[in-house]
MARZA-46386 format. One record per atom (N, C-alpha, C): x, y, z; residue in one letter. Coordinates in steps of 0.1 Angstrom, whole numbers, plus 2048, in hexadecimal, padded with zeros to 3 digits. Atoms other than C-alpha are relative to their C-alpha. Layout:
# MARZA-46386
XYZA/...
//
This chain:
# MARZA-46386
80280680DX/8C7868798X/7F17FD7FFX/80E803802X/8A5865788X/8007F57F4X/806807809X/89684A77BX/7F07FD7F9X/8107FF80AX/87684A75DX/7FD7F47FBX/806808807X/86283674EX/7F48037F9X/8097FF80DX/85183872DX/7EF7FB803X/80E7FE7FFX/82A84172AX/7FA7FA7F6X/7FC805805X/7E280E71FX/7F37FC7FAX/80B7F3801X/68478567FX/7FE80B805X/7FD7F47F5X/67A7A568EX/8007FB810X/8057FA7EFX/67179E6B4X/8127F6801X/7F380B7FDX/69077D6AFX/80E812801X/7F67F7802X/6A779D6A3X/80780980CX/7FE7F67F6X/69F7B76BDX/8067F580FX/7FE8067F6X/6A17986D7X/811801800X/7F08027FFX/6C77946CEX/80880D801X/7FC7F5802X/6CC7B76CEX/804806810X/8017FA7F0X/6C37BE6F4X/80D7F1804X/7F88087F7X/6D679D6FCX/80D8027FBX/7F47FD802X/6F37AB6E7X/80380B808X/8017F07F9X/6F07CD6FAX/8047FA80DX/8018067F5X/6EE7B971AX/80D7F9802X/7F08087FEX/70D7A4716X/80980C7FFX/7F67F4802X/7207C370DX/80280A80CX/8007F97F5X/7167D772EX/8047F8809X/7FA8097FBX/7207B6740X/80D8027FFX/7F27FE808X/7417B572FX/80680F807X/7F87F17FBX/74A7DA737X/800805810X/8047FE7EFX/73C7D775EX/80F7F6803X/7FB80D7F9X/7527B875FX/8138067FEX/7F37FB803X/7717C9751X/80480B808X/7FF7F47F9X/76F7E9763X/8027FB812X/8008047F9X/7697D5781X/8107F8807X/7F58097FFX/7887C177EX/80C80C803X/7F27F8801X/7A07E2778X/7FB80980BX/7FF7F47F6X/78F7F9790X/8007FB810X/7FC8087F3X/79A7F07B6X/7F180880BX/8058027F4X/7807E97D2X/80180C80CX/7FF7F47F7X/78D8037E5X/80480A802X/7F97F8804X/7928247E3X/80080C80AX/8007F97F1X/798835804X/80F8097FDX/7F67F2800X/7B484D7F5X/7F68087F3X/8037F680BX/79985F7E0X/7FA809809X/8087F77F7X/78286E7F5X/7F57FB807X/80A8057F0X/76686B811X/7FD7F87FCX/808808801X/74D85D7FEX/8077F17FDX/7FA8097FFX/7658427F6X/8087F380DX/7FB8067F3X/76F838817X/7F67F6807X/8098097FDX/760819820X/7F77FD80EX/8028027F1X/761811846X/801813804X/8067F47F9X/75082D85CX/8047FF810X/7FD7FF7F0X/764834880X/7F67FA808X/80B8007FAX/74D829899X/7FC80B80AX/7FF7F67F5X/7448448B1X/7FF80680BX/7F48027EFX/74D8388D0X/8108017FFX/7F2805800X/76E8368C1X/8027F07FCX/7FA810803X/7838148B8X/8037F880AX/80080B7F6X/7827F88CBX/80A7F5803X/7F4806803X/7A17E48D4X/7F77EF806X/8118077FDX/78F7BF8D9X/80C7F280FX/7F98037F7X/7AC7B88F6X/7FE80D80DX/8077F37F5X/79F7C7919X/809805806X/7F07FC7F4X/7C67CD927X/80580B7F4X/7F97F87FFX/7C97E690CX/7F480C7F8X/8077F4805X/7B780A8FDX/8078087F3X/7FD7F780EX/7B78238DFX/80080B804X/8017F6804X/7C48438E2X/7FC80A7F6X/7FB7F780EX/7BE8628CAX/80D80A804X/7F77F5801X/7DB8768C5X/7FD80B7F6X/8057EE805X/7CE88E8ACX/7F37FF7F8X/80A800805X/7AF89889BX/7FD8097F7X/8027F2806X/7A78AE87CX/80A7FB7F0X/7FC80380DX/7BC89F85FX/7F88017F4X/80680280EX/7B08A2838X/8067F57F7X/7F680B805X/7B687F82DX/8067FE7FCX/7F58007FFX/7D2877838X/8037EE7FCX/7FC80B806X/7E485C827X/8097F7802X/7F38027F9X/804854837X/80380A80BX/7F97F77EDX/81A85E85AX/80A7F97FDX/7EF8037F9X/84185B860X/80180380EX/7FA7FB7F1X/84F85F883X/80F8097FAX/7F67F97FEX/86A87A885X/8097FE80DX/7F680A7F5X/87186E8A5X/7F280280AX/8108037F6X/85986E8C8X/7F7807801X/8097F5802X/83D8818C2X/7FD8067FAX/7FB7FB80CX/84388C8A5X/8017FA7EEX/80880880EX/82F883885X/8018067F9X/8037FB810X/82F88D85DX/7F77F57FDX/807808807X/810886852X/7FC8057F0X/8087FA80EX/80288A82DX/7F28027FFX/8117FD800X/7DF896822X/7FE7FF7F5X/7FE7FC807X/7D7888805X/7FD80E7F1X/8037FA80EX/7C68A27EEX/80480D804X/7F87F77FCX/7D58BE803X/80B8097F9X/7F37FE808X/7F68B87F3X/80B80480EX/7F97FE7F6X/8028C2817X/8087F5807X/7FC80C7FAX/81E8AF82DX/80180A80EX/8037F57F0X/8158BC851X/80B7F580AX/7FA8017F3X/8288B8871X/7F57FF80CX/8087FB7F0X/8168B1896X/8077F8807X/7F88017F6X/8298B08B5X/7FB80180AX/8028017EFX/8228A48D7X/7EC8037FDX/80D8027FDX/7FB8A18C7X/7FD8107FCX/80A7F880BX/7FC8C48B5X/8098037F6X/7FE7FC80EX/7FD8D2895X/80780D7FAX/7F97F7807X/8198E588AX/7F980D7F1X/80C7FA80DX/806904875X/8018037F3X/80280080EX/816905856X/80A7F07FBX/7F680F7FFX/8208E6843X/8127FB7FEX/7F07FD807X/8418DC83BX/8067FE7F2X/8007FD80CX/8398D781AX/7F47FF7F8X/8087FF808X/8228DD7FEX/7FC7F87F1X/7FF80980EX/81E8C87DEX/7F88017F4X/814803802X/8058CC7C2X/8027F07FBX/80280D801X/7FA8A97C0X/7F37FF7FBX/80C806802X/7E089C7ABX/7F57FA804X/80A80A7F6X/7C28947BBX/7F27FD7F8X/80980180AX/7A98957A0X/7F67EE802X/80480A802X/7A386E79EX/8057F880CX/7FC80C7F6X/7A18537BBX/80B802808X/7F48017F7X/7C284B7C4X/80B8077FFX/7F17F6804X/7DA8667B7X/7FE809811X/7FE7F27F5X/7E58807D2X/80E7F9804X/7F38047F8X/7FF8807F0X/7FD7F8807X/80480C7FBX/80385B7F8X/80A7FA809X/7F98087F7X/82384F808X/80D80D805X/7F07F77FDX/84285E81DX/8087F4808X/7F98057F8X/85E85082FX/80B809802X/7F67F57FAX/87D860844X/80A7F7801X/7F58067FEX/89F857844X/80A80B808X/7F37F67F8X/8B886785FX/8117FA7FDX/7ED805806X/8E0866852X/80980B807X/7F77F47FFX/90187785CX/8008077F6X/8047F380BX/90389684EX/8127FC7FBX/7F5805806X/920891835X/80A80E7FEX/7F87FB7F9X/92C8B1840X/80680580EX/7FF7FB7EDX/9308AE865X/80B7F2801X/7F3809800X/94F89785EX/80780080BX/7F28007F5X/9608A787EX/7F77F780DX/8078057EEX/94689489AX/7FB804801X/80C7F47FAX/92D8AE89DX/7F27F6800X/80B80B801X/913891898X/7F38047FBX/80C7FD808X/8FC8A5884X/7FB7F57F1X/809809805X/8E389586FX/7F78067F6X/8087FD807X/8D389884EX/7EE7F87FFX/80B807806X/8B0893847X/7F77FD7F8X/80880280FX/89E88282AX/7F1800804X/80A8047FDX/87C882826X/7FA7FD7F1X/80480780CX/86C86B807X/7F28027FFX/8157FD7FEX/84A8787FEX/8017F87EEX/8057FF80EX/8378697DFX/7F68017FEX/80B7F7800X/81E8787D2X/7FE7FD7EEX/800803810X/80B87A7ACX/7FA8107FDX/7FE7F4803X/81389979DX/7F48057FAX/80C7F9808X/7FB8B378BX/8068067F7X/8027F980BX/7FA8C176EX/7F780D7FCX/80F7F6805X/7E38DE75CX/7F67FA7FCX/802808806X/7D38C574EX/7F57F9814X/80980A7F1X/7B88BA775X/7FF7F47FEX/7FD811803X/7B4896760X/80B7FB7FCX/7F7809806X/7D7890754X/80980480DX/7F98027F8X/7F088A770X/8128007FAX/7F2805800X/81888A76CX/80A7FC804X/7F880E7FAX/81E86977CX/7FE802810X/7FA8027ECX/82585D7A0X/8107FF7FEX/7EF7FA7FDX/84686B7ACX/8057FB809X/7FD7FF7F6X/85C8637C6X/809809804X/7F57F6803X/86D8807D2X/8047FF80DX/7F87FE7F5X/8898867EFX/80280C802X/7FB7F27F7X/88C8A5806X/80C7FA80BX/7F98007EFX/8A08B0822X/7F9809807X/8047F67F6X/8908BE83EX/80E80B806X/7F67F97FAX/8A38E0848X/7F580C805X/80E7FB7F3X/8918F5863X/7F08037FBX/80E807803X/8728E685FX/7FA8037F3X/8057FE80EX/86C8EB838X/80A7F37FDX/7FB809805X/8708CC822X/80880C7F2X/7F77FA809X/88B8DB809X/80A7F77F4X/7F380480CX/8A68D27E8X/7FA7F27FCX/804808808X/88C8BB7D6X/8097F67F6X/7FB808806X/89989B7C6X/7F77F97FDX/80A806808X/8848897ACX/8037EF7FBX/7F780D802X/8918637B2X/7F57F87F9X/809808808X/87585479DX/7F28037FBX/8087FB806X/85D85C784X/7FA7F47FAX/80880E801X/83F841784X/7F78047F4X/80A7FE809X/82284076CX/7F4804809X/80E7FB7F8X/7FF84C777X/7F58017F6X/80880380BX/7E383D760X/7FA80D800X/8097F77FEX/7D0857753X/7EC7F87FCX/80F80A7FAX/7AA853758X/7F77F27F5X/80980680CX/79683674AX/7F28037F9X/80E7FC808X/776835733X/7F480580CX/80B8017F7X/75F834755X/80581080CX/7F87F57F9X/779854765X/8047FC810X/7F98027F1X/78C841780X/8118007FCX/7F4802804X/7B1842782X/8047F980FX/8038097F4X/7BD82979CX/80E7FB800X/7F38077FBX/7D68117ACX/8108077FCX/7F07F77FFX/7F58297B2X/8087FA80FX/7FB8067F9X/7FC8187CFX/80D80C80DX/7FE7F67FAX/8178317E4X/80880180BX/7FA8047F1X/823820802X/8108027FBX/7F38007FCX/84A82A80AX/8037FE80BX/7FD8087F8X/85F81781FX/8108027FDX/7F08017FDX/88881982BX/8027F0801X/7FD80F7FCX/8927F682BX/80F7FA804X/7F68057F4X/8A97E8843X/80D8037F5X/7F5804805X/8C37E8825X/8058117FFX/8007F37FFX/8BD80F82AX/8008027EFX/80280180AX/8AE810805X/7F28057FFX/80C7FB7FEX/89081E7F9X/7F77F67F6X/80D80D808X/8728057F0X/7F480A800X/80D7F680BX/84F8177DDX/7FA7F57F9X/80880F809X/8337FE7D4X/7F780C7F6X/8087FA80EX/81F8087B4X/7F57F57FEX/809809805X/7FC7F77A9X/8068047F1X/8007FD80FX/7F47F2785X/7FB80B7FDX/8077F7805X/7E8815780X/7F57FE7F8X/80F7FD80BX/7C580C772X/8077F27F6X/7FF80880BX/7D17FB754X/80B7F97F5X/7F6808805X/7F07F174DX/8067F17FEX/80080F80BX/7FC7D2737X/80B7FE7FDX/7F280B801X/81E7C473BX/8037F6807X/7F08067F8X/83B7B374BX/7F880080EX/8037FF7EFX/8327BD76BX/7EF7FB804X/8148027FCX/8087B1768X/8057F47F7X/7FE80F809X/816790759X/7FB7FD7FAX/8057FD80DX/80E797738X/8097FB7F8X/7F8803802X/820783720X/7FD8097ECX/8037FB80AX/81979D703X/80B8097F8X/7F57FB806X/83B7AD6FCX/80180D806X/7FB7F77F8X/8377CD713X/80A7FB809X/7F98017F3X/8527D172CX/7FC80880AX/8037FA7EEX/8537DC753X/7FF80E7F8X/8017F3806X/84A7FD750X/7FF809810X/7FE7F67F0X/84A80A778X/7F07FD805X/80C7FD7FBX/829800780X/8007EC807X/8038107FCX/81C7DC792X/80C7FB807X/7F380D7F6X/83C7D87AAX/80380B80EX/7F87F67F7X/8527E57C9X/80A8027F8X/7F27FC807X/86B7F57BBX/80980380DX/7F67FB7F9X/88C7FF7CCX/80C8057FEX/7F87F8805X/8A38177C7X/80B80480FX/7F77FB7F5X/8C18287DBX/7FB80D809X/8047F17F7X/8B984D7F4X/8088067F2X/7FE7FF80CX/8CB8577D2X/7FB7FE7F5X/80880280BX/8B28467BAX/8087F57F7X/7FB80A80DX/8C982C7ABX/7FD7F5805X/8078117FCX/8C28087A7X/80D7FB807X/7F88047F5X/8D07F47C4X/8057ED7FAX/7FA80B800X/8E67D67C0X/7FF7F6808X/80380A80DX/8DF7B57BAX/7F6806800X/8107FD807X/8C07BF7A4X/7F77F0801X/80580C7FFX/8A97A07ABX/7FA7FC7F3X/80480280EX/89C7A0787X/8078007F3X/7F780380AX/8B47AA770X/80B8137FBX/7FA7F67FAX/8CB7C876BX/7FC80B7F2X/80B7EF80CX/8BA7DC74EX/7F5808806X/8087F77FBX/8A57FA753X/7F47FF7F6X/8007FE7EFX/88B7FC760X/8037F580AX/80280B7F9X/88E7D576DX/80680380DX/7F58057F5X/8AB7DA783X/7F780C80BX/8077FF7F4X/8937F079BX/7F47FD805X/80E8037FCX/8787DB79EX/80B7F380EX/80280B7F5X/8777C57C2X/7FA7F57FBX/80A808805X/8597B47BAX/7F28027F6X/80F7FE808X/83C7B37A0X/7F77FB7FFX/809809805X/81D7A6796X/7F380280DX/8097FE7F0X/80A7BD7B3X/7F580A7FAX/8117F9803X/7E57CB7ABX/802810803X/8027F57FCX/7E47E67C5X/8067FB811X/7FE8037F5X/7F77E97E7X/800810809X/7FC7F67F9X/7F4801805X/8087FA80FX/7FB8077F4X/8087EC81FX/80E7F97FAX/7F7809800X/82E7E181EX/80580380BX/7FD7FF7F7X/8427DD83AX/80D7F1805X/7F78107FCX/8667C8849X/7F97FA80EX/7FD8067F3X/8667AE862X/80E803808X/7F07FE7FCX/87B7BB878X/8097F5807X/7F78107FEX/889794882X/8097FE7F4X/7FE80680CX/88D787862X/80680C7F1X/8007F580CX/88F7A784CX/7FA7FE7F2X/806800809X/87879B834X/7F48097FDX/80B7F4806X/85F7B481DX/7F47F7800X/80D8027FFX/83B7A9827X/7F68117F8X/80D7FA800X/81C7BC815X/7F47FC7FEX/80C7FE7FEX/7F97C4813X/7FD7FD7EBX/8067FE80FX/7E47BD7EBX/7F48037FFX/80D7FD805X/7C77CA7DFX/7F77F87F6X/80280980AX/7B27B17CCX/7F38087FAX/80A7FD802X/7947BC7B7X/7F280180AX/8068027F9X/7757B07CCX/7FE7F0805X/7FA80A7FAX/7887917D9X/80C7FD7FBX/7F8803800X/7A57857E0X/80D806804X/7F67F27FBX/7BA7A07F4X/8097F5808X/7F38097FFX/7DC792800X/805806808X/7F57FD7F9X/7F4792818X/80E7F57FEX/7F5809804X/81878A80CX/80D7FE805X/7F08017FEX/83B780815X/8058027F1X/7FD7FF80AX/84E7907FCX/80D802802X/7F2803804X/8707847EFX/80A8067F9X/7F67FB80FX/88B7957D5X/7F97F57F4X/80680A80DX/87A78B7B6X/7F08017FEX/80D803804X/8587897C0X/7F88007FBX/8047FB80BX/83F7857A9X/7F17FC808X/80F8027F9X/8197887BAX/7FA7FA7F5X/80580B807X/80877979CX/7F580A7F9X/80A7F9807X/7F0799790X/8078007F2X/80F8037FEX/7E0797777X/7FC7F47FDX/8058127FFX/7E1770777X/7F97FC809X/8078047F5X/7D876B797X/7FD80C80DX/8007F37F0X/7CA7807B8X/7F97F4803X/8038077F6X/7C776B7D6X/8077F27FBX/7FC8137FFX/7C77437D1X/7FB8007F3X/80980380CX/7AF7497AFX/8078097F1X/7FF7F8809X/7B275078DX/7FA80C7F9X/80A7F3800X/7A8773781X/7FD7FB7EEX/80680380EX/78F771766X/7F5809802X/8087F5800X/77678E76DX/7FC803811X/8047FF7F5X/76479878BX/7FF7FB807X/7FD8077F8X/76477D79EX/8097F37FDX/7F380B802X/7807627A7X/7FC7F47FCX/805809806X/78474A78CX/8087F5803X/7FA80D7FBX/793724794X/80B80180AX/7EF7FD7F5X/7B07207B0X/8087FD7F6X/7F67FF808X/7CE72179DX/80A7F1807X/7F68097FDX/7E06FE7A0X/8138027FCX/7F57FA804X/7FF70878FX/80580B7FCX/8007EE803X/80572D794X/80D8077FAX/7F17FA808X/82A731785X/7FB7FB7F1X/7FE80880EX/81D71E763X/7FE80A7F3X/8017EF808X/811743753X/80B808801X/7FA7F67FBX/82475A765X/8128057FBX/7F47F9806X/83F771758X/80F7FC810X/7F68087F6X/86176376CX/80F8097FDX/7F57F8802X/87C77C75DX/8107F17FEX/7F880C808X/891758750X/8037FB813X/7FF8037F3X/88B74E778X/801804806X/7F67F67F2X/89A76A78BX/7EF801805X/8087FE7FEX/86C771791X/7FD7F1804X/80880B7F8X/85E75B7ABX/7F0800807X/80B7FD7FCX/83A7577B0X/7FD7F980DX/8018087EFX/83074E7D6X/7F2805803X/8108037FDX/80B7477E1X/80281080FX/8027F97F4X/7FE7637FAX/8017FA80CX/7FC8087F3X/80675A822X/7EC803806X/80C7FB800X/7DF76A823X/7F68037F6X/8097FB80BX/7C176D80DX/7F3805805X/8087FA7FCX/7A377F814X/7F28007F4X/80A7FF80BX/7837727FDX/7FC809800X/8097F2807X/76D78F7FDX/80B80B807X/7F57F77FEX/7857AE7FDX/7FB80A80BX/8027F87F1X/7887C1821X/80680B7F9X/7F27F4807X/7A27DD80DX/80B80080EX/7FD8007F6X/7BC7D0821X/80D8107FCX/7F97F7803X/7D37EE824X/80E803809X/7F4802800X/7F27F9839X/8027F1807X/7F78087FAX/80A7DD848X/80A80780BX/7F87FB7F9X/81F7E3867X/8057F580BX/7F98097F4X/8367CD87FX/802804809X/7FC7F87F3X/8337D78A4X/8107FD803X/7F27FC7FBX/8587D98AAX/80480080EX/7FD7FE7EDX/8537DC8D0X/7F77F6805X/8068087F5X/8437C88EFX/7FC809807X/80B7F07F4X/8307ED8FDX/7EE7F87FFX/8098047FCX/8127D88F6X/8007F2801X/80680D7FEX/8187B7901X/80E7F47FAX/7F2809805X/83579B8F7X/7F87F97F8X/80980480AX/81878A8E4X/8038087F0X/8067F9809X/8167A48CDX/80C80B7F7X/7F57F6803X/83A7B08C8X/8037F67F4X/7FE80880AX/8467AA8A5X/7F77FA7F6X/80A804809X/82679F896X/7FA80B7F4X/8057F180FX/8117AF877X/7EF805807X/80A7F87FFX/7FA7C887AX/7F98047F3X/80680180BX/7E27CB859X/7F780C803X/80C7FB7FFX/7C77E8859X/7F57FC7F3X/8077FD80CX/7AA7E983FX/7F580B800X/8097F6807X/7957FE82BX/7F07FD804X/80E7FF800X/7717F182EX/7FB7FA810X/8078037F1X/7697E5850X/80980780CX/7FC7F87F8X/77E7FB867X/8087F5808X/7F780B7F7X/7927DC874X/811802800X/7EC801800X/7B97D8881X/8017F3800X/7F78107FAX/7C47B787FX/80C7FA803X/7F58067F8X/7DF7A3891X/8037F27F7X/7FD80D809X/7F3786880X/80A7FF805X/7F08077FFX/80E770892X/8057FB7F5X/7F680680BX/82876287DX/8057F1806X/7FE80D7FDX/83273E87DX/811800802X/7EF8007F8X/85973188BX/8038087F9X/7F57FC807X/86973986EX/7FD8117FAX/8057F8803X/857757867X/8018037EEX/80280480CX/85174E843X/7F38027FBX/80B803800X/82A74B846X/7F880780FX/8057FD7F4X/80E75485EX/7F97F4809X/80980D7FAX/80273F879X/7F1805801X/812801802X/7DD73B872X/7FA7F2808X/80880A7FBX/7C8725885X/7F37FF7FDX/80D7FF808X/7A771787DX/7F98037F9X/8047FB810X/78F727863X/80B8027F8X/7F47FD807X/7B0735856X/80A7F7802X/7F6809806X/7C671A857X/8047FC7F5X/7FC80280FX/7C2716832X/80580D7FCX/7F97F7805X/7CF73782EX/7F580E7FBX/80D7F8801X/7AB749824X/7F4802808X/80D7FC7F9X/79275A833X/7F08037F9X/80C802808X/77074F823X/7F880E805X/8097F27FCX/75A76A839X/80480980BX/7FF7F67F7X/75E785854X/8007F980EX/7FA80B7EDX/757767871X/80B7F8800X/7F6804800X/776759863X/809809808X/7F57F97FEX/78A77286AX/800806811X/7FF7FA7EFX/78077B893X/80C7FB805X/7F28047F9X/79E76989CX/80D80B7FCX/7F77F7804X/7B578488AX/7FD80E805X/8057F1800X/7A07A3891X/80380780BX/7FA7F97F4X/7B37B98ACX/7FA80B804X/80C7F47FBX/79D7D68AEX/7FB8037F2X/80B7FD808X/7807E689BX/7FC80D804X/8037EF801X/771807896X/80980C7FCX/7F67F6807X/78C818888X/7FB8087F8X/8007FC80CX/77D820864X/80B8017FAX/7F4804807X/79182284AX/812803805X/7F17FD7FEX/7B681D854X/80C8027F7X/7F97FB80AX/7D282C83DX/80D7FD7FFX/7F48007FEX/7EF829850X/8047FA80BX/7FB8067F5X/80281486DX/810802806X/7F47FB7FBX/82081F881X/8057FA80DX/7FC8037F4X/8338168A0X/80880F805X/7FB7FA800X/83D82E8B3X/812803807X/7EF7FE800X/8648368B5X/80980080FX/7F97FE7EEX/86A83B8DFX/7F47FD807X/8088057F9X/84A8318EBX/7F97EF7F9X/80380D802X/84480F8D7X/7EF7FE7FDX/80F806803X/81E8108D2X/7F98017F1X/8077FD80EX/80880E8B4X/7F78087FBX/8067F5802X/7FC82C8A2X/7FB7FE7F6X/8067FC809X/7DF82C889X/7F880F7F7X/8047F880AX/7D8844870X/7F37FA7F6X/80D801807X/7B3846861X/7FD80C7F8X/7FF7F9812X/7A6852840X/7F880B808X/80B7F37FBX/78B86C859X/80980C807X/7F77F77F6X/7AB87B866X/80380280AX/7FD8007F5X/7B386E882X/80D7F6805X/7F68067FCX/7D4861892X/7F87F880EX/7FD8097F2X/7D08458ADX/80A7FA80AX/7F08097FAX/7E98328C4X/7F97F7809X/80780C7F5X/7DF8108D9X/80D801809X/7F48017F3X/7F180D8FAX/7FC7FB807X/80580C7F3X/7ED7F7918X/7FA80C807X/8037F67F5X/7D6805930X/7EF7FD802X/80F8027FEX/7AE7F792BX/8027F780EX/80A8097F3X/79C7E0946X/8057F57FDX/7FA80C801X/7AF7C594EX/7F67F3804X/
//
């Protein structure tokens, strides 16, 4: 099943003239600034903020080290595990979904896509894998079908006009992704006045309910429901997690309300995200936000959730380029869908914006019982991984000191979170499936893995 969504004196004279001219290029800096995102490390090089270092990445614990496992990617945007050793990564402007095994590179891909790459953030951005009984191996034979969920923002003839972010389903059958399924057809701003097209957001994710979750920014410039807009547009597919069935239909209970599109929205009211991810304790949906040039987020997010763009990013109210008053009463605006929409403060805020990007829960104790189960964050402009315990209930993060209020004023705040450095831009975070360690993916094309083994 496919689901759409519809396609936002003299010298006094001359003095007032330049200072009308002046307010006006103000005004358009300040607006452009507000819709176009901080970071844009799925367009291309020059966009890529943090620069590898060239020693390599540095883990800033001496009991453990950074592998590379592969080298030579064309930014690459996402990685699945297939199983041990055995990666699907994407490229975004490629259009390719490649295979590499045991650390090499299968030579032709397993699939091809044309994907839009024209502007910033379009191309091939998210996948995920799902392994099932094959629903004809009824007698015991224990064969196994396999999905694979790529989404991607299609092309057209048209190099500036795009036709949408898609999420489409394969089955892998000897080694070609095959029998295309089109389970959602998103919007994909086309370019603004200044020629950026942006926040498409991309990240796919299986969720424990074995369902398919797809976060979406506001594409540039969109103005509803979902950007808590109380103007009479409705949701439109853009500004939430959506979730749908491996079939494409909306999953029951809808946390919002049971009309289309609502009933597949998770959560709305999200800028720009490249990071979601479960707790595998608790099975709650934690992500990653993008805030203009403050106020990037880290969230616990609930059925319902409603992040608060474009009322709020971070703790402050948005009122141009920089963050305007803390928001004492942050539900008193905000679109609520007659309650079922619940706004909830970030568990992290990040004043000046790092681009935080993916999210990942180590799952295992291969590095450490410290470290098993906790969040793993990469970002875009300083080449950092950070580390974040979770408190009892795992509701919140335990922060101590500078961050005990929940914000990170400057970059010496944050040394207490900072788990290693030198990465450059990171894109993607994985565990891996039979050996348990942590595998980064960077925008220069390179896969990593940390594993116990430095100078103790």
């Amino acid at each position: 099943m496919r689901t759409s969504f519809s396609k936002i004196s003299m010298q006094s004279s001359n003095l007032f003239s330049c200072l009308f001219i002046i307010t006006i290029i103000i005004f358009a800096f300040s607006y452009s600034t507000l819709l176009i995102p901080h970071t844009y490390f799925y367009a291309n090089a020059a966009y890529s903020k943090a620069v590898p270092a060239a020693a390599g990445p540095i883990i800033n614990y001496p009991n453990l080290k950074v592998e590379t496992v592969f080298k030579g990617l064309k930014i690459p945007t996402s990685m699945a595990f297939l199983g041990p050793n055995d990666i699907l990564v994407l490229e975004k402007n490629s259009g390719n979904v490649l295979r590499i095994v045991n650390g090499h590179l299968i030579n032709q891909p397993l699939l091809h896509v044309n994907a839009a790459t024209q502007f910033l953030e379009w191309g091939l951005l998210g996948i995920a894998i799902s392994k099932q009984p094959n629903s004809a191996s009824d007698d015991g034979s224990g064969q196994v079908s396999t999905y694979v969920f790529v989404y991607y923002t299609k092309s057209t003839a048209n190099p500036r006009v795009s036709a949408g972010n898609h999420l489409y389903r394969y089955e892998l059958v000897n080694n070609q992704l095959v029998n295309p399924v089109d389970l959602l057809n998103l919007p994909s701003n086309a370019p603004d006045p200044i020629g950026e097209s942006n926040h498409n957001g991309g990240k796919v994710l299986i969720g424990p309910d074995n369902n398919i979750y797809a976060v979406i920014g506001d594409v540039g410039s969109h103005d509803g429901q979902a950007q808590n807009n109380k103007n009479g547009k409705k949701l439109d597919g853009t500004s939430g997690i959506l979730r749908i069935t491996k079939d494409g239909k909306p999953v029951v209970p809808d946390p919002l309300g049971r009309e289309d599109p609502t009933r597949v929205y998770y959560a709305y009211g999200i800028r720009n995200s490249f990071g979601i991810d479960f707790d595998p304790v608790t099975g709650n949906l934690w992500d990653t936000e993008n805030g203009p040039d403050y106020g990037d987020e880290i969230n616990l997010v609930k059925p319902g959730f409603n992040s608060g763009w474009n009322q709020i990013m971070g703790i402050w109210q948005v009122s141009g380029p920089l963050p305007g008053p803390v928001v004492e009463n942050p539900a008193k605006d905000l679109i609520n869908f007659d309650g079922k929409g619940v706004y909830r403060s970030p568990e992290f805020v990040w004043n000046q914006t790092v681009g935080p990007s993916a999210l990942k829960f180590l799952n295992s104790d291969k590095l450490g019982k410290q470290y098993q189960n906790t969040i793993y964050v990469g970002d875009v402009n300083n080449g950092n991984l950070y580390n974040f315990k979770l408190n009892t209930d795992r509701t919140g993060l335990l922060l101590n000191g500078p961050l005990e209020g929940k914000v990170a004023y400057n970059m010496n705040d944050l040394k207490p979170v900072i788990f290693g450095h030198g990465f450059g831009t990171i894109t993607d975070l994985e565990v891996g499936p039979n050996d348990g360690f942590l595998y980064v993916l960077t925008f220069d094309g390179t896969i990593y893995r940390i594993v116990p083994g430095g100078s103790q």
